[in-house]
C-alpha positions in Angstrom: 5.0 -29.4 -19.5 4.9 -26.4 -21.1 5.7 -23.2 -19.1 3.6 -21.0 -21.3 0.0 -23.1 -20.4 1.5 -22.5 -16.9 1.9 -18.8 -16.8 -1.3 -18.4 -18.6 -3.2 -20.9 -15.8 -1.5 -18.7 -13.1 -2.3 -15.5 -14.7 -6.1 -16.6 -14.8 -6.2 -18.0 -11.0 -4.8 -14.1 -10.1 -7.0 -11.8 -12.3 -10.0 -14.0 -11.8 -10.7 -14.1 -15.7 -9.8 -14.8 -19.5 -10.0 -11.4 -20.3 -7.9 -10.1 -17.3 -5.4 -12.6 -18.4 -5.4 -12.0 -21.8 -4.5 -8.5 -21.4 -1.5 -9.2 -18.6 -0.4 -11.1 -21.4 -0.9 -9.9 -24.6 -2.6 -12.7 -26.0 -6.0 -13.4 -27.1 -8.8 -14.7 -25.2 -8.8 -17.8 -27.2 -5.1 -18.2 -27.2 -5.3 -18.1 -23.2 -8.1 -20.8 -23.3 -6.3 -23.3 -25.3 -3.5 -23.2 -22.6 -5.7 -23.5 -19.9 -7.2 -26.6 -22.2 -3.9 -28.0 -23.1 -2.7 -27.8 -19.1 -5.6 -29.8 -17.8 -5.0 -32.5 -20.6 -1.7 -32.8 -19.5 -2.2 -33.3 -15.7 -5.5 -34.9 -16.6 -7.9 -32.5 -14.0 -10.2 -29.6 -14.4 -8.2 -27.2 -13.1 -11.0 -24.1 -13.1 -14.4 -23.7 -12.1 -15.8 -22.4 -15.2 -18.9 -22.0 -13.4 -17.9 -19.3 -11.2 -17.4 -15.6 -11.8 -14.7 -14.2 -11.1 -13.1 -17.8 -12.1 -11.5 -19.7 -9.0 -9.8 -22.9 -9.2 -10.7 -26.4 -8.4 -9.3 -27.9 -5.6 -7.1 -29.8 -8.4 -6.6 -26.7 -9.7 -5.1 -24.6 -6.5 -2.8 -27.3 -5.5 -1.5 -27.0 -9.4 -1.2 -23.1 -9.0 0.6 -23.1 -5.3 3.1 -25.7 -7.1 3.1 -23.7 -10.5 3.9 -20.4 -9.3 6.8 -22.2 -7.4 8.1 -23.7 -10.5 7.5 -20.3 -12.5 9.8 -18.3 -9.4 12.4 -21.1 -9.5 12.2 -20.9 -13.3 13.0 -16.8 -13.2 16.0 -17.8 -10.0 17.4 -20.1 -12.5 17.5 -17.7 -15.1 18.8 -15.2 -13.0 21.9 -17.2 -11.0 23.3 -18.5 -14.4 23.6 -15.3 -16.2 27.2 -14.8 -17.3 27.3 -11.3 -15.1 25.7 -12.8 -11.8 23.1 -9.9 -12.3 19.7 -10.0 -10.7 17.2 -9.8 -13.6 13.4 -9.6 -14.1 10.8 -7.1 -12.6 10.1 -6.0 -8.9 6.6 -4.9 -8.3 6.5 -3.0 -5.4 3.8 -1.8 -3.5 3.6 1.8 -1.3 0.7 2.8 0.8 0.4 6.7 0.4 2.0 7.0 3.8 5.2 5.4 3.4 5.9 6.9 -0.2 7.4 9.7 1.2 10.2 7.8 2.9 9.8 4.5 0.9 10.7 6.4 -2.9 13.9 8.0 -1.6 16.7 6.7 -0.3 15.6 2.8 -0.1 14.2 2.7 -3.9 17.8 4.6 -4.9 20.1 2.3 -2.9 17.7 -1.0 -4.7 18.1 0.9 -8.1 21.9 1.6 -7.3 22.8 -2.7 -6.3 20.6 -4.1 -8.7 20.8 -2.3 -12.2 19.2 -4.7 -14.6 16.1 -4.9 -12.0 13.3 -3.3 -13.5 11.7 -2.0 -10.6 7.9 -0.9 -11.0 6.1 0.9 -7.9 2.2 0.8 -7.2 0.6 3.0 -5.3 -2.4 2.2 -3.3 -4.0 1.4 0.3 -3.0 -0.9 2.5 -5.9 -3.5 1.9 -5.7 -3.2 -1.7 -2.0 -3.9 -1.7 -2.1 -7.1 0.4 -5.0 -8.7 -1.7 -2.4 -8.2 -4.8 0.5 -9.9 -2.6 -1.5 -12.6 -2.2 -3.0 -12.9 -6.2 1.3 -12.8 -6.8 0.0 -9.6 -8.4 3.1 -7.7 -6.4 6.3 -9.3 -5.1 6.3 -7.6 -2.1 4.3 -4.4 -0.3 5.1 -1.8 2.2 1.7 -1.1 3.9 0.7 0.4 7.1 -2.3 -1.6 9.6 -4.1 -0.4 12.7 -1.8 -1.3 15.8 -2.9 -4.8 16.9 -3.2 -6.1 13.4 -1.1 -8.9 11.6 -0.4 -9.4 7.9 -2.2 -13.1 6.6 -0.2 -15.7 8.2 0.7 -17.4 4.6 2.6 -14.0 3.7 6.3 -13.5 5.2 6.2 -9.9 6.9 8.4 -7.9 8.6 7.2 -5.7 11.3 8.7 -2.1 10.8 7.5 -0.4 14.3 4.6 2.2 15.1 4.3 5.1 13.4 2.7 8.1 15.5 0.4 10.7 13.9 -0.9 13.9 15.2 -4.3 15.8 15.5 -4.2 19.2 13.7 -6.9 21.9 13.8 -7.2 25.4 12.7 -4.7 28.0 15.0 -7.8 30.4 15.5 -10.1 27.5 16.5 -11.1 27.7 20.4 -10.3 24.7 21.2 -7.4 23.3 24.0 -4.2 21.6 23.0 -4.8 18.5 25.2 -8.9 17.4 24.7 -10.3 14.1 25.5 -11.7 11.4 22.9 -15.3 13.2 23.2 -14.7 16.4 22.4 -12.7 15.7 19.2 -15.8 13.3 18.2 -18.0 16.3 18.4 -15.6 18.3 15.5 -16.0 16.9 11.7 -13.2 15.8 10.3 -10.7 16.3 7.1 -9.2 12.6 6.6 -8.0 10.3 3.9 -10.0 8.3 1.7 -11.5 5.3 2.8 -8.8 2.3 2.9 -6.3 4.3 4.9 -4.7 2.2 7.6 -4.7 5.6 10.2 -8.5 6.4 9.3 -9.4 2.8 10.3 -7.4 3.2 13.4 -9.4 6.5 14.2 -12.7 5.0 13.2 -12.0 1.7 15.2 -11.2 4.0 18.8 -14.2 6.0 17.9 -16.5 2.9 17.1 -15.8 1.1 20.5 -16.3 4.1 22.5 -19.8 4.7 21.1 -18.4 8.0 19.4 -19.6 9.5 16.4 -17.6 10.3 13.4 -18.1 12.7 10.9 -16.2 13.6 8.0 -16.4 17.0 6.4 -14.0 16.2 3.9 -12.4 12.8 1.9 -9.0 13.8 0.2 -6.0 11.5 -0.8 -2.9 14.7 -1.0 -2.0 15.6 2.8 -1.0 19.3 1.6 -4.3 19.9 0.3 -6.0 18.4 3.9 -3.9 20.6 5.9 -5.0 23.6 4.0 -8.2 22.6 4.5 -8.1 22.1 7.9 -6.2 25.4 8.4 -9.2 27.2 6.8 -11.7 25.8 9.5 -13.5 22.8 8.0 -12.2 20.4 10.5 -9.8 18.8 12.2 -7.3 16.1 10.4 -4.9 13.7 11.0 -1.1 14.3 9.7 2.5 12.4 10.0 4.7 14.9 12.1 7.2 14.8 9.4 3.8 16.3 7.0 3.3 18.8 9.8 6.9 20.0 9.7 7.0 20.7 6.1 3.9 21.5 5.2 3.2 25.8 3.9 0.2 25.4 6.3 2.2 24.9 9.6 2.1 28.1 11.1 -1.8 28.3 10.5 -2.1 24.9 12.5 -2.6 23.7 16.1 -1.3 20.1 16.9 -3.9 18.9 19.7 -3.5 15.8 21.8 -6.0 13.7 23.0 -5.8 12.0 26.6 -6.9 8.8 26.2 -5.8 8.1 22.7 -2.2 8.3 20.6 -3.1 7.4 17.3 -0.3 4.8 15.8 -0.1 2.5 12.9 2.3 -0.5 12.4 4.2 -0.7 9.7 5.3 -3.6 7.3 7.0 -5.0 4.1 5.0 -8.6 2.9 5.8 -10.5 0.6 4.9 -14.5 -0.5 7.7 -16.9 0.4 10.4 -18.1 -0.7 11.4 -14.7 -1.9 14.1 -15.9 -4.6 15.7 -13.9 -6.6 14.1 -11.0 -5.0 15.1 -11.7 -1.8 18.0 -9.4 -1.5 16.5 -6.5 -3.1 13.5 -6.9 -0.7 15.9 -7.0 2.3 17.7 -3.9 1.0 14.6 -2.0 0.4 13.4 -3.1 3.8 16.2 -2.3 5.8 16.4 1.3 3.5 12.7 2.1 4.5 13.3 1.3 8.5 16.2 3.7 8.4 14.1 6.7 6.9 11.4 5.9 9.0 13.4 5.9 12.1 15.1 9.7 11.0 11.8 11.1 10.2 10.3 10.3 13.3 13.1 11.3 15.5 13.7 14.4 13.2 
């Protein structure tokens, strides 16, 4: 077999087309279909339903890619545990959910840089959804998201559950409005929030939704600096880590306001597709890195 009509099959399966593949890479849309052509041959199936758009395997064709991406991974440990140094080599694609950034680009990504040198370690930002779609399309080798308390990671991904993370309800100091409100009151306010995607505005929507609640949003922005000082000004209330809170320039304008029937929380987790291989200790350390900053900024 040839291992480069293999990575160019797998590539198609997880872009969902010649031309996606083509340009992860670097090769020509003709040159990618000739190894698509020459793999089938070999095995003697249709591995691709060229029929569909995106492109999806066969059922032929997905039992070759679950095998083939094994072989490719034990292909890259190989490589990897007979190098002359012992050094962990390759690329890490890691995903961060806008939340965990903050703690998840300090101190873990330094201590992963520090034990593995010749890693090349390559961070993607995006939400939570987004992030464990490219787990699962071996897009990423592993993602730190954030879910609404209650939800699970796809069974097929290994995941390790990192705890609850609280938020708190900000609004304007001047507004006239109590510290402690219930559930309807803060429905009747509009609201300054992430984009859509984030794991703490589904959480928010989902309470609102089953208690028959309205919820209106004034204003959709992805920086948390730039919602507080939003919010400070009057155009809503917003949702905010307590670590944002703390440091944010807009603290003194702001009123942290707790609601009596609801604590707002999101769980936490790393993914990633088993078996881990050669990345399985620099998962681990970045794991155990980002549970230890999490932990100090919640009890900081």
């Amino acid at each position: 077999m040839n291992t480069h009509d293999l990575v160019a099959f797998v590539a198609v399966v997880e872009t969902g087309s010649i031309v996606a593949a083509s340009a992860r890479l670097n090769l020509t849309q003709p040159g990618v279909t000739r190894r698509i052509q020459n793999l089938e041959e070999m095995l003697g199936a249709q591995l691709l339903d060229r029929l569909s758009k995106p492109l999806k395997p066969t059922a032929a064709g997905h039992e070759a890619y679950e095998q083939g991406r094994r072989l490719l991974r034990m292909l890259d440990d190989l490589k990897s545990g007979v190098a002359s140094d012992g050094m962990v080599r390759g690329e890490f694609r890691l995903g961060l959910t806008p939340f965990l950034s903050e703690a998840g680009l300090t101190a873990p990504l330094d201590a992963v840089r520090a034990e593995f040198p010749a890693l090349a370690v390559r961070v993607v930002s995006g939400w939570s959804p987004n992030q464990l779609e490219r787990v699962c399309r071996n897009e990423l080798d592993a993602a730190a998201i954030c879910l609404p308390d209650g939800a699970v990671p796809p069974a097929d991904l290994a995941a390790d559950d990192l705890g609850a993370q609280p938020v708190v309800f900000v609004v304007a100091r001047e507004m006239k409005i109590p510290r402690t409100v219930d559930l309807e009151r803060l429905s009747q306010l509009s609201w300054v929030i992430n984009q859509d995607g984030c794991g703490f505005r589904d959480t928010l929507k989902r309470k609102f939704d089953a208690s028959h609640l309205p919820f209106n949003i004034a204003v959709e922005a992805l920086d948390s600096e730039l919602r507080l000082s939003l919010v400070s000004r009057g155009l809503g209330v917003g949702l905010v880590t307590p670590i944002a809170l703390k440091r944010s320039a807009f603290r003194d304008r702001l009123k942290p306001v707790a609601a009596r029937d609801f604590k707002p929380a999101v769980r936490a987790w790393v993914v990633h597709r088993a078996p881990a291989g050669r990345l399985e200790r620099p998962i681990k350390l970045f794991r155990d890195g980002l549970v230890r900053e999490l932990q100090a900024l919640i009890g900081g």
